[in-house]
C-alpha positions as CSV (number, residue, x, y, z in Angstrom):
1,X,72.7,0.0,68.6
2,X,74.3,2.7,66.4
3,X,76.8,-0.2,65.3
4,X,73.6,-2.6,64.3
5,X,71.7,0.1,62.4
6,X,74.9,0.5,60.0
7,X,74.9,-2.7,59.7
8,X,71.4,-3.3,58.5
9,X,72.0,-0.2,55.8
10,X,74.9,-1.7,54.6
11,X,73.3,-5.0,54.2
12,X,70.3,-3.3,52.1
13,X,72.6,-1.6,49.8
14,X,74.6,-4.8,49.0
15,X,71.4,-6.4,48.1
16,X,69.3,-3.6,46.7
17,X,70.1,-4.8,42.8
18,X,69.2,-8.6,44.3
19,X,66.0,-7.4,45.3
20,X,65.4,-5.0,42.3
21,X,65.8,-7.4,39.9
22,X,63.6,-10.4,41.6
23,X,60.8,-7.4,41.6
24,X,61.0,-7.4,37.6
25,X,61.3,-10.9,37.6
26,X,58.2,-11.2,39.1
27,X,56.5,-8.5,37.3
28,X,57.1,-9.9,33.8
29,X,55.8,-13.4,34.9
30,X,52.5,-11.2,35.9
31,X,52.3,-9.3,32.5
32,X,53.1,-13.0,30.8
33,X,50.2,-14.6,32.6
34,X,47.7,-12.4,31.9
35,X,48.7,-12.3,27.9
36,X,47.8,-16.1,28.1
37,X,44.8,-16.1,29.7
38,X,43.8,-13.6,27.0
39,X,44.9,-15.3,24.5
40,X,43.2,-18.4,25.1
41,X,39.6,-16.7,26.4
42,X,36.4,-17.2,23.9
43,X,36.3,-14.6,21.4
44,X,33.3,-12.3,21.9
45,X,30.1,-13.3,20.4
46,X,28.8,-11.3,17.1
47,X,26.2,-9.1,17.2
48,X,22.8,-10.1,16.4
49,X,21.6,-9.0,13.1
50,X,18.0,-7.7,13.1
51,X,16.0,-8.4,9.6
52,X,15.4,-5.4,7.7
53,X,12.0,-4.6,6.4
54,X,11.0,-2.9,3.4
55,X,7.7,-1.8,2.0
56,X,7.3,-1.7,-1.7
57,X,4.8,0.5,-3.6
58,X,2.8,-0.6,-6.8
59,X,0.8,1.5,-8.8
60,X,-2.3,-0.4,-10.8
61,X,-4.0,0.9,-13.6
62,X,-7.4,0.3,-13.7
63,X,-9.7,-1.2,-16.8
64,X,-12.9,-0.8,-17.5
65,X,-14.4,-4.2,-19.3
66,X,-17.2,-3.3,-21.9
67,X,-20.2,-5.0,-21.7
68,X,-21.4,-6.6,-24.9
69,X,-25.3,-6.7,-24.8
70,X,-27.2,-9.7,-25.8
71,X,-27.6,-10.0,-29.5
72,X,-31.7,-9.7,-29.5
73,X,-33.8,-12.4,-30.0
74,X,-35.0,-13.8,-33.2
75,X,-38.5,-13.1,-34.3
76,X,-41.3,-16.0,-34.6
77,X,-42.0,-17.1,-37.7
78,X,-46.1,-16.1,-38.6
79,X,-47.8,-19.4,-39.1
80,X,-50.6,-19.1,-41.3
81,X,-53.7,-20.6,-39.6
82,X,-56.7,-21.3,-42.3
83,X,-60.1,-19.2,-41.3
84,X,-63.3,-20.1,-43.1
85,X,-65.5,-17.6,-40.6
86,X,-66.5,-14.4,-43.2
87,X,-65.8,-11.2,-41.8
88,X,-68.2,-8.3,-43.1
89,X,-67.0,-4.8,-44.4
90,X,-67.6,-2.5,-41.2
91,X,-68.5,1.3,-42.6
92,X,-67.0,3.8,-40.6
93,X,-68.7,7.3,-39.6
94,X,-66.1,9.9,-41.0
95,X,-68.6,12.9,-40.1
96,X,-67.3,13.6,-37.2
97,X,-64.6,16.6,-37.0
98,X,-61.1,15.8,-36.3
99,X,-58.4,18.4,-34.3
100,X,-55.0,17.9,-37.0
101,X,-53.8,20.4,-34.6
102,X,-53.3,17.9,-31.2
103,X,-52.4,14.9,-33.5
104,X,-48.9,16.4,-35.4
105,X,-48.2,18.4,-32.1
106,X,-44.6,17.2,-31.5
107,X,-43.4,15.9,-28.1
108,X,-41.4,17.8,-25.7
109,X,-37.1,17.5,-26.8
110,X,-35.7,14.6,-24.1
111,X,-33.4,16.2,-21.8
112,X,-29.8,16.3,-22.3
113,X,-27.6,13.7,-21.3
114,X,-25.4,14.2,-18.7
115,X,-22.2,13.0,-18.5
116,X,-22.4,11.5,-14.2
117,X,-22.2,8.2,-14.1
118,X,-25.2,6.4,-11.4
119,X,-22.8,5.6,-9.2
120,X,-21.4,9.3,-8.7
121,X,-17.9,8.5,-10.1
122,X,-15.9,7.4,-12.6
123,X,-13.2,3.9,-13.2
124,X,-11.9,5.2,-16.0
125,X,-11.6,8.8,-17.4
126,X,-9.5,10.4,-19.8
127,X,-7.5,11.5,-17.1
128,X,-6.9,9.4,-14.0
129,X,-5.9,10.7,-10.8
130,X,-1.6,11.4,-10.0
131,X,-0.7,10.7,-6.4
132,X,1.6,14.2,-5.8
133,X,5.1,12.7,-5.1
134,X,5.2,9.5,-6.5
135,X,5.2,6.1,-4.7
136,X,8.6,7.1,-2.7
137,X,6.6,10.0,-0.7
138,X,3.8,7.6,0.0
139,X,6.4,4.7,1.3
140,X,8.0,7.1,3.3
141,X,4.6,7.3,5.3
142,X,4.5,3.6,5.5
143,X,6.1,1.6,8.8
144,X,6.7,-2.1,9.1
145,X,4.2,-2.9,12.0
146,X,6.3,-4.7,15.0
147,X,3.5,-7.5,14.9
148,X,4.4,-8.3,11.5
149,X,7.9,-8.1,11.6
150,X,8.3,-10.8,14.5
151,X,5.4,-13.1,12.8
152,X,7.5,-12.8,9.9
153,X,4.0,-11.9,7.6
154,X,4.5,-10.2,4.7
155,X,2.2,-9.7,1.4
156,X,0.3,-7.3,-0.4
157,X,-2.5,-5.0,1.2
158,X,-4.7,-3.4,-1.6
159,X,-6.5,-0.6,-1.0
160,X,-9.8,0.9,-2.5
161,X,-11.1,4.4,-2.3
162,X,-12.2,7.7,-4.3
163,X,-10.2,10.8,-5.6
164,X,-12.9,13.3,-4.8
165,X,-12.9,16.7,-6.9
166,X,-9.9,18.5,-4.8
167,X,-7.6,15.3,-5.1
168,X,-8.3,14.3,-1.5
169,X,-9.4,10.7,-0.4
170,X,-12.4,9.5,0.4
171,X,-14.2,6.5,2.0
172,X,-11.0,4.5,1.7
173,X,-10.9,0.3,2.2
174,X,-9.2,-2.5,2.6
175,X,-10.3,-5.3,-0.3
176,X,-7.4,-7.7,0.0
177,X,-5.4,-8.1,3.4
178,X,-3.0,-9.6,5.0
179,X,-3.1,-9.1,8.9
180,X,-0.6,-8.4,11.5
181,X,-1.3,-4.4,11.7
182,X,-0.4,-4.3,7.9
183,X,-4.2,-3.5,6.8
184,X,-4.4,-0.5,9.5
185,X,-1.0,0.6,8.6
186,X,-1.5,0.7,4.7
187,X,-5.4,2.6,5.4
188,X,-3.5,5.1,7.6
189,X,-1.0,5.8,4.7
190,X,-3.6,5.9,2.2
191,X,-6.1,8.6,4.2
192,X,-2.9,11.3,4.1
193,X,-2.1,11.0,0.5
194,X,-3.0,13.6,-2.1
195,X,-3.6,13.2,-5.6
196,X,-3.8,15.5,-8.5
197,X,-8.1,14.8,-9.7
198,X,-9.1,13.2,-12.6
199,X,-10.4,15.0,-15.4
200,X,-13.0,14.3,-17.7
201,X,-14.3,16.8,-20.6
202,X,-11.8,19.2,-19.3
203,X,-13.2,19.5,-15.3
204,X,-11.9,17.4,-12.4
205,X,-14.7,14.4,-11.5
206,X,-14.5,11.6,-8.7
207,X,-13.1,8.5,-9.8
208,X,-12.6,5.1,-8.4
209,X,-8.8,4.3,-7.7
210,X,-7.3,0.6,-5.9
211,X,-3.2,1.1,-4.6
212,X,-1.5,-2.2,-3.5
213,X,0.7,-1.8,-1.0
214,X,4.0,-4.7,-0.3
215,X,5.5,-5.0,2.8
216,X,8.2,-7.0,1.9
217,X,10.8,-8.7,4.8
218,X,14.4,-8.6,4.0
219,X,17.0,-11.2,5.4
């Protein structure tokens, strides 16, 4: 047994380098292998690109059109119409007293005019409304509604409303939208701006005031 066991050890040393080097044949073939199957796999798909949206701001300055009245209309032309009837001299009773007093008592001075319009504000003043931070603070308040983005619906959104006294907004309104959440989005926007107030004759007034608002897709 002892004899057999020797025999065995000194077999595995005389092949150990045989069996060393079949090991790193084998192991390179592996590495090879997977190298090529790399190689020739599909390369990985790109990454999708989502469209960028951007909302763009435009400021209008409003006009007030003057009204030209109506020139007035022409007077008729007398026609003389021939009258043979004979009117008689009437005398008139001048003995009864007359009160010069009431007759050259002058009327009562008209008020004076005030500057309010009827409609309780002004379109155009010497002095229209500033929003406070430009456009880019207003954008910044804007969001591209999901709706919109996906329906791919873009346009402009204008927006009507009144600069009260203390440059705050009132009664604000949509009077040319687009849809897809744009209209809600562009009101909301509007109701948390601030404006410096429009002045006119040196003191801050209401006054009318229309902001469009873009939303804009880009590709």
């Amino acid at each position: 047994m002892i004899t057999d066991r020797k025999q065995a050890e000194a077999d595995l040393r005389r092949n150990y380098n045989v069996y060393l080097q079949l090991g790193l044949i084998v192991a390179l073939l592996t590495f090879i292998g997977l190298v090529r199957i790399n190689l020739y796999s599909d390369p990985p798909s790109p990454l999708p690109v989502e469209e960028q949206e951007e909302v763009v701001m435009e400021e209008v300055i409003q006009t007030k059109q003057i009204e030209t009245p109506p020139p007035p209309p022409r007077p008729p032309v007398p026609v003389e119409v021939p009258n043979d009837e004979i009117i008689e001299d009437e005398i008139l009773d001048l003995d009864t007293e007359l009160d010069l007093g009431d007759m050259f008592e002058l009327p009562p001075p008209p008020p004076p005019k005030d500057d309010e319009p009827e409609d309780d504000f002004f379109v155009v003043v010497e002095q229209m409304p500033q929003l406070r931070g430009g456009l880019g603070a207003l954008q910044r308040k804007v969001s591209y509604p999901e709706m919109a983005r996906r329906a791919g619906i873009e346009g402009r959104v204008t927006v009507q409303f009144i600069v009260n006294e203390q440059g705050r907004v009132e009664n604000p309104r949509v009077i040319r939208g687009i849809g897809g959440g744009c209209d809600e989005e562009a009101l909301k926007a509007v109701k948390s701006a601030r404006f410096t107030p429009g002045m006119q004759r040196g003191r801050p007034v209401r006054v009318q005031y229309s902001l469009p608002i873009v939303f804009r897709l880009q590709n």
